[in-house]
Every structure is written in C-alpha cells, then in structure tokens.
N, C-alpha and C positions, 0 to 999 in steps of 0.2 A: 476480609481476611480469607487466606486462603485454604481450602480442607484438604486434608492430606489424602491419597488415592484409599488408605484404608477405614478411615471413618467415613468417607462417601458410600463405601462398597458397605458396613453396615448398617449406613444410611438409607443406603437403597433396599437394601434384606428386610430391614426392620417394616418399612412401609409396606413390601412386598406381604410381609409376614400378619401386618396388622389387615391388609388387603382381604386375607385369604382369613381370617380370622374371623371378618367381618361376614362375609359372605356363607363361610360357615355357620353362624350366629343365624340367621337369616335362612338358611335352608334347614333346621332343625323342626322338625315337624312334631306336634304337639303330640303328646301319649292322650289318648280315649277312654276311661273307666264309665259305662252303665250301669250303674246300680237297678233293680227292675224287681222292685216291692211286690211283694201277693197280697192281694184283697187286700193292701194297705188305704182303706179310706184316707180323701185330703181332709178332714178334719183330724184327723188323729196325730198332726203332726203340729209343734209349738208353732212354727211361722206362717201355719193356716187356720192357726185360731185355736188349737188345744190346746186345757186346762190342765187336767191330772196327771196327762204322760208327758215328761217333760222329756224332750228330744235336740238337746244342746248341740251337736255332731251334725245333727240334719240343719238343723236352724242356723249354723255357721257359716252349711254353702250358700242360705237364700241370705246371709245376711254381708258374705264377700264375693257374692252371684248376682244373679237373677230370680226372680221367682215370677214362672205363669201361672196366670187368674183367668187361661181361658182356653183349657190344654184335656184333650179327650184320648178317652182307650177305649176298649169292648167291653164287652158286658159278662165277658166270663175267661177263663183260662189262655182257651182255645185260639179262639179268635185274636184274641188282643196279641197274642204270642206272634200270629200269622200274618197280621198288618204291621207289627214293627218289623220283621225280619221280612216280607215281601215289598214294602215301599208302597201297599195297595190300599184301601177299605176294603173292611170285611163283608160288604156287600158284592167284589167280584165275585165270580164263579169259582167254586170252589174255597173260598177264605170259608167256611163254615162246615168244611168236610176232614173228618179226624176218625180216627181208627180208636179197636177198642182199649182200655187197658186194663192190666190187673193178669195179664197170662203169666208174668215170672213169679206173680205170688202162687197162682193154682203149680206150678211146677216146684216151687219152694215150700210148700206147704203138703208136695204128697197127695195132691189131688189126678195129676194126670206125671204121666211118665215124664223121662229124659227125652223119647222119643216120638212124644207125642207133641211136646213141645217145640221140638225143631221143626214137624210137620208143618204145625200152625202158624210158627214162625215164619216158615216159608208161602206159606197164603198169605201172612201178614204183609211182606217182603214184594210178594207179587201184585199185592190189587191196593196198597197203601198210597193214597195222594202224591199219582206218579208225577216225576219232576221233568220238565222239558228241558233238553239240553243247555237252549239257550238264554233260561232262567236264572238270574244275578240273583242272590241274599244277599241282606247285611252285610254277616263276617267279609266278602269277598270284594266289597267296597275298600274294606278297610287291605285287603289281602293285595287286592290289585295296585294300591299305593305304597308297596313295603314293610308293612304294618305287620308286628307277629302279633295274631290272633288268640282269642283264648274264652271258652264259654264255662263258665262256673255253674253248677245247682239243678235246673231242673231244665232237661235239656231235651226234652219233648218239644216239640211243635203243636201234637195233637195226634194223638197219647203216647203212642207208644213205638221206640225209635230204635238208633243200633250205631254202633259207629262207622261205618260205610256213609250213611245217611246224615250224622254229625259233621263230619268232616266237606259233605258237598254244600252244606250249609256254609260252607268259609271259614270253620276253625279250625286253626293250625293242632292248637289240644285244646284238651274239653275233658272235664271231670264233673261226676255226677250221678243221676238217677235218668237211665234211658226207661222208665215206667211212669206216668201221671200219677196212676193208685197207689208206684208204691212212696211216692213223694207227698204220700197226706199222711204220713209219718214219719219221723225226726231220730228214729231210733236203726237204721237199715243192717242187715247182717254185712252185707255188702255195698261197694259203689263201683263205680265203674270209670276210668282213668285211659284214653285214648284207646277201647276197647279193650283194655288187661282189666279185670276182674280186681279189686282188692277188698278183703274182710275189716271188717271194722270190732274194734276191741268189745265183746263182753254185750253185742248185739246178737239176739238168735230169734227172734219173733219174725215169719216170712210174712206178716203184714206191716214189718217195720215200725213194731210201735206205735201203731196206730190208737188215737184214744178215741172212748165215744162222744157223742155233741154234746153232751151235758157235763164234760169238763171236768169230771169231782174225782178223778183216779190222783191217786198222789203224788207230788211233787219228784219226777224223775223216772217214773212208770215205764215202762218201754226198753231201756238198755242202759249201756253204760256209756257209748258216743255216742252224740248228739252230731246230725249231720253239718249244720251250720258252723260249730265250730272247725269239722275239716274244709269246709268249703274255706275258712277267711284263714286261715294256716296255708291252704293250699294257693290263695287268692297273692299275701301273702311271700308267700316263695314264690311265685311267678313273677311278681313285681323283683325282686331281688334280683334271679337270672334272667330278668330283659332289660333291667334298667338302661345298656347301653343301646339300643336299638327302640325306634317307636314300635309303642304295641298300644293293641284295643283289646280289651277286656271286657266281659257282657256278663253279668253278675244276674243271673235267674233266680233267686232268692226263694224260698221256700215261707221266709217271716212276713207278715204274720198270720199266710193261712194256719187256717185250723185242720181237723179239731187241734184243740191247743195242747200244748207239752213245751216243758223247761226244765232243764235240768234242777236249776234253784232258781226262786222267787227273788227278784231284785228287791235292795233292801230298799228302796221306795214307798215298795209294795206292801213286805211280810208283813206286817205290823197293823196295818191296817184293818178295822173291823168292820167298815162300813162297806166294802167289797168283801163279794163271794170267793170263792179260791178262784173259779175259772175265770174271774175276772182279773184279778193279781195276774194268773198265769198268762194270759191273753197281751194285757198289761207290762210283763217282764220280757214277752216276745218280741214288742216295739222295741221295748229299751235295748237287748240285744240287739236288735238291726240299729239302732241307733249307733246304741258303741263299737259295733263293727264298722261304719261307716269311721268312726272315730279312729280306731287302728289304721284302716286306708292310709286316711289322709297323714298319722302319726307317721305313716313306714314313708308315704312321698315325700314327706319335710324331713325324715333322716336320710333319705338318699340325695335330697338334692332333688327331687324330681316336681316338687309342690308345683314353682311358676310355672313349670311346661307339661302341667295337664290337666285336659279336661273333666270334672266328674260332671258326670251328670246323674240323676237320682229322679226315679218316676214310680208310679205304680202300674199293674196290667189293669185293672178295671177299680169299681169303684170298691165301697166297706164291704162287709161282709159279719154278721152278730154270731160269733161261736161261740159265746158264754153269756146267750140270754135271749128274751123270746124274740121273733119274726115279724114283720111288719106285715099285714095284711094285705093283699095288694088287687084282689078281686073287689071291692067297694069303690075307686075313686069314678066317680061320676060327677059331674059337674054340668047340671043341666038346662043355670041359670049364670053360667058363665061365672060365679062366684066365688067367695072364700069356700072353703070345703070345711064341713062339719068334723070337728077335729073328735069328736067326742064318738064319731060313728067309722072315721077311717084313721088309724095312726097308722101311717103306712111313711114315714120319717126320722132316722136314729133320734131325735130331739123327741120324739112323740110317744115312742115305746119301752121305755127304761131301758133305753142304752144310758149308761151312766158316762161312757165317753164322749157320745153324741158323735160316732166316729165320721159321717156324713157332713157333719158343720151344719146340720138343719136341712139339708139338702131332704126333697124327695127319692123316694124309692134306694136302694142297696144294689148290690152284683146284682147280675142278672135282669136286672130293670134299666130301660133307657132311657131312666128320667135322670138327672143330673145327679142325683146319690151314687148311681149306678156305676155312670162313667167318667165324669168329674175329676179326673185326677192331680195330684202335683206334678210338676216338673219346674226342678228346681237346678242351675249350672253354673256352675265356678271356672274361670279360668282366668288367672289375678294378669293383669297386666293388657287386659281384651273387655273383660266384663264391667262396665262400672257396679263398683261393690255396691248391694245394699238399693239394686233396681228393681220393678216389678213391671209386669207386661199384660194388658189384657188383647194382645193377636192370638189369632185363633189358632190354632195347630192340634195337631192328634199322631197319635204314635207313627204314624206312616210317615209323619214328615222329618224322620228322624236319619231315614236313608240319605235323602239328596242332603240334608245340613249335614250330614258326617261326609260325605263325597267331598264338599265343600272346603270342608276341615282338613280333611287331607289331601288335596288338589289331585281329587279324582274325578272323573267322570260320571255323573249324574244318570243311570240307565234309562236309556228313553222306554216310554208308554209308561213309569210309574204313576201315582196319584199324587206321590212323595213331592212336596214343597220346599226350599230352604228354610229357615229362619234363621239363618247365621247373618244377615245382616240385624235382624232385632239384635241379637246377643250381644254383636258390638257397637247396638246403639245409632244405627245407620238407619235410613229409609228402609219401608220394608217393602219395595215393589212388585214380589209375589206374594198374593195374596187370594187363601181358599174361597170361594163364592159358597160354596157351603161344604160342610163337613159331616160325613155319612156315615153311621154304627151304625149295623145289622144286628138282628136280634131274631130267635126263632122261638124265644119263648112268650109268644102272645099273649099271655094272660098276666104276664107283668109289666106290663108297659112295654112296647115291641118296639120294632125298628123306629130311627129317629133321623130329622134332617138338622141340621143348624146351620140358617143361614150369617153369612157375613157380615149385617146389619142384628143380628142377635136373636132374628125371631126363627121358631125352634117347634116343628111340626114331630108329635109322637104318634107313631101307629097304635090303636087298640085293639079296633077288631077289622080286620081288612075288608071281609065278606060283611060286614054291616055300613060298610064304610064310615067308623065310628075312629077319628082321629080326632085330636088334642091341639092346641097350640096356645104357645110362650111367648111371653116379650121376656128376653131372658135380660133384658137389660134395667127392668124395672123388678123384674120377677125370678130370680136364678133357685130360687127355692120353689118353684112351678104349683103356687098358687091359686091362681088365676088362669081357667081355661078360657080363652076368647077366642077360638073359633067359630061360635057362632055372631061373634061382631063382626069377622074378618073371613066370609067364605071366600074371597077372591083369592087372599091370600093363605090360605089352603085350598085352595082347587091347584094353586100354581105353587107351593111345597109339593103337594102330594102326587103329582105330578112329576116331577123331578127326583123324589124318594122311591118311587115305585120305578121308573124310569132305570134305576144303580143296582134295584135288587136282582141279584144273578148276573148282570151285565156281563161280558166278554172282558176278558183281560188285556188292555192293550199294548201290554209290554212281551206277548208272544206272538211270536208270527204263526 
C-alpha cells in the first residue's frame, strides 16, 4: 500500500525527532553532589557497623550504591581538605602548609582594629600557600566540562581564605565560613556568600558560638541560627535554580565536628538516661547530617533529578571524641610483636568509653595514622550505573576523587596528579588502575605518624623517625592494627620505609 506524500513527511520528522531525542538522552551529563563529613568516624555510620546512631539517609545510598571498605583521608582538617581538592597526597610539598586562623574573630571581638585587620589581611593575602598559574583544582574539573559549580560550609583549604581565592579554586558560588576557628562554631554573626557579607538572625557571639570540650552548656547555647541549617536551605535552592544545567556541588560540612552544639536534642536521643548531654548532643549532630542528607536526595526525587545524579558522601579524616575522654597514644609499644596489653594502652574508641565506638574498633582517632585516624567511608549512588547494594575493598583515598570526577564528566584528567579513577569499580568493570601504595602524611609524631599502605594490604606506620622506630600491618588479617610484625618482617620494612620516606616532601609533578 501506498503512503501518501504527507504521512511519509511525518514519517520522516517523527524518526528525525526520535533520532535527536535519542542522542540528547545520551549526551546529558550526570549532576555531581559531595557530601564531605567532619571528623565523622566510619563506625559512626548504620552501614559500617553502628548501633545507637541510626543513620537511614546515609545507609540508603550504600544500600542503592556502593560502599568502600578500603577508602583513605588525612589525619586532620587541613590536609585531607588539600588532597581531595589538589588530586595529590599530602605527602607533596606543600600539602601540610596552611596559614593561621582566627583573625576575623580578633577583629570581631574588639581585639585589634578595622585597620589593623586589613593590614594583616594583606600579609596574609601575600605569603598564603601561593598558587601557580598553571595549577588545576577540583571545582575547575568540573568547571571546564560545563558544569555550574558551587562550594557549601567550610570553605577554607587551610585556614583562612577570601573570595578572590574561593573562586580560583573552581567555584562558580560558594557560601560559607572563609575562617577554620570561626567554623568550630555553629552559631556565626555572619557568613559569607560569593564574597557579600550576610548576618544571620539573633547570632552576636565573634566566636560564633563556640562551646567548650566538655559539652555540658545547654541545649541551643550560642545563637538563634545554627549554620548547617543555612547551608541545606542554601544547598537546597541551588539545586532548584540549576536543575536545568549540569552542576557539582562540594558540600564541606561542619557535622559532626565539635565541640558539639544543636539547636534541640533528637528525639532518639532526649530521653535517654544512659547517655551524658554531650553525648545526645554529639549523637543529634550525626542525625542531623543524616537527615540533611535525607532532604537532598527528598529535593532530587521532586525535581526529577534522582536517576541523573551522583551523590557521593565521605568524611575528611578519621572519629574524633568530643563528649568524652582521649585515648592515650604515647604507650603503644610492641616489643614482642604481640597482642597489646589492653589494660595498659586503650588507645581505641572500643577501648575508652566511647559509648559509640565511633572508630568501629579501629586503632587510634584524628590525628593518628593508624586506621581510626584515617579509615574513612565512601559511599556512591548513582541508580541505573551502580549496582545497588555493592561493596568494594580497592584501595582509593581522597585524591582519587579528581581523575574519577574528570571521568564522570568527560574531562580531562590533569597530568602529574597522584589522582586515580575508580569509575570503572563504580560501574562494576575491571579496575585496571590501580594504587601500588597509598600515602597519608602526618606531622604529628607522637601519635602514630606518617603511614604507607601497600596494594597487597601491608601498611608501614612511622613512630619515631630519628630512632628509626616504625610499625607494621597485615591490614588484611589485622585492619584494627594489633599485631605489630615488623620485627618478623624487616625486609619488608626496610622496602616500605623506603618508599614512605622517599614521598615525604617530594616535588609536585603536576607543576612545571
């Protein structure tokens, strides 16, 4: 039978139409959200083993994601902040160099002038961790594929920052606390929003609410806004006005460092007699980042945006005990290569009346480079890529967060990074890069210091360099570092420690 000239012609439109539809479908590039936990220990989270903080929101994306079981950060703020947004280990040159902070509180507070301030400012401005031209960040990965940008929370690198400096980092906008010191408070007079200055209701304290370590001030102490909640309003409405255009989002989260502060105690918590307040409060702080995490994802399933984005969700370094005592960390000795006398060192959240055990048993906390330390979650959703409900033990650490987001958005990977993909893990493919070992810097020696972790799992810690007194792990038998066998194994510490001293300070090879 024969078609008439005008159903061919929308015969032929229709296909044309479905053609271009297709091909559309197909070039839509996925939107990016970072969620980027403070001092959030991975035991503290339900799908790494915790009991008392039930965290449904997080446990959702490892349970329609992924979840890594073998995924490393720094050992304190600073650092961890400068290896995910450099694509390096913080063993280059310069990943352990940060400026001071705490100057807008002395100029807030009535300590030194308006113009004393700009002075120092301008020292700060001049000798601050200068940047080479032809220095890539993060943001600019995502910037140079299209991508609108956008940095939430604490927007320091190390410490203390400005918007000139924000914006060469790669984001488009950026709201927040350009101060480290004055972001150990949850209460700020102000914040600060693509360099405009804006007050926040019923805040007046220039230390922003700051509470002390022993956590016992009451329930809402500090102000009347709490900063997190302008961050996920603000997070929020940016999701709204970019929905039509890919965007990455880098979410620096403030929860759940300390010291702690909450507006009100989650009713999980109040009730409770067997916990102290600053535990509750400590306690209510997860659960908030939890159910912000839960809004997110609430706002991309009303937009329509869920299947085509990625979250991802990690923390900067390992737990951290703000509402209760410290582990010890000058006693581990192991002189017989043995169990450690638990009765003489609790130097382990399981070991010291942490009642969260927010480490998972793991040794040492922040600032220590034993697995408590730096051990993190990283957990990633993206429905229709990821097989729901996978787990992964490859090795990866925050620097390899660069070249996999490059990947994600069909950018260009910048040569001389340390930065790895793992976007073939994610969707389940061969992983054919893979790290030989994996390098955290550390300069605080007397908690367990710089560390190597080889490919094969065994895991060399620095103790005291000038005694030449190093540690080592079979992290595959031993991930809660038990068991020191370095002296069964000198060859194999003579050739870690070799290779870990070898990165400390190295040259950066991604500058000419």
């Amino acid at each position: 039978m024969k078609r008439s000239p005008i159903l061919l012609i929308i015969a032929v439109l229709g296909a044309i139409s479905l053609s271009h539809a297709d091909k559309a479908d197909s070039a839509v590039k996925p939107n990016v959200i970072l969620i980027y936990a403070d001092d959030l220990g991975i035991g503290m989270l339900g799908c790494y083993g915790q009991k008392l903080v039930k965290t449904p929101h997080i446990d959702r994306l490892a349970a329609e994601g992924i979840k890594f079981n073998n995924y490393y950060g720094g050992v304190f703020c600073a650092p961890a902040r400068w290896t995910l947004l450099t694509g390096l280990h913080d063993g280059r040159f310069g990943g352990w160099k940060q400026n001071g902070a705490g100057l807008p509180i002395k100029r807030d507070a009535g300590d030194i002038t308006e113009q004393d301030f700009q002075k120092q400012m301008a020292n700060v401005k001049a000798n601050a961790n200068p940047i080479a031209p032809e220095e890539i960040f993060l943001g600019q990965i995502a910037q140079k594929a299209g991508y609108a940008t956008a940095q939430f929370g604490k927007l320091d690198r190390g410490f203390l920052t400005w918007s000139e400096r924000v914006q060469r980092f790669g984001w488009d906008f950026h709201e927040g606390y350009y101060d480290h010191q004055r972001a150990h408070g949850f209460y700020p007079p102000y914040l600060w929003r693509n360099g405009e200055r804006f007050d926040l209701l019923g805040n007046k304290d220039p230390r922003c609410g700051k509470m002390s370590e022993k956590g016992d001030e009451p329930v809402g102490s500090g102000g009347e806004t709490y900063s997190q909640n302008v961050f996920i309003d603000g997070i929020l409405k940016y999701i709204r006005a970019h929905q039509e255009k890919p965007f990455f989002i880098y979410h620096s989260t403030q929860l759940p460092h300390g010291p702690v502060a909450i507006p009100e105690l989650h009713l999980d918590f109040a009730t409770l007699s067997d916990l102290s307040l600053a535990e509750k409060k400590y306690a209510s702080m997860v659960k908030m980042l939890d159910d912000h995490v839960g809004l997110i994802m609430k706002e991309l399933k009303t937009l329509g945006l869920d299947e085509n984005t990625i979250v991802a969700f990690t923390s900067d370094n390992g737990h951290e005990l703000y509402y209760g005592p410290k582990p010890n960390y000058h006693r581990q000795k192991f002189p017989d290569g043995g169990k450690a006398n638990l009765t003489d060192r609790k130097w382990r959240t399981s070991e010291c009346e942490d009642v969260f055990d927010g480490a998972g048993g793991r040794a040492g906390i922040k600032r220590s480079g034993y697995q408590g330390g730096i051990q993190c979650p990283m957990i990633v959703r993206w429905p229709g890529k990821i097989s729901a409900g996978t787990e992964t033990n490859h090795m990866s650490a925050h620097y390899d967060f660069m070249a996999t987001l490059a990947d994600i958005v069909e950018s260009d990977s910048p040569a001389g990074k340390d930065s790895l993909s793992y976007l073939p893990t994610l969707l389940g493919k061969s992983q054919k890069q893979t790290h030989d070992f994996i390098i955290v810097n550390n300069h605080f020696n007397k908690m367990g210091s710089s560390t190597i972790i080889s490919r094969d799992g065994w895991k060399l810690v620095e103790i005291d360099r000038a005694k030449d007194h190093f540690q080592l792990y079979d992290l595959n038998t031993d991930n809660e570092e038990r068991y020191d066998l370095a002296a069964k194994f000198p060859d194999r510490v003579k050739q870690l420690k070799s290779k870990l001293l070898s990165e400390i300070d190295s040259p950066r090879p991604d500058l000419n």
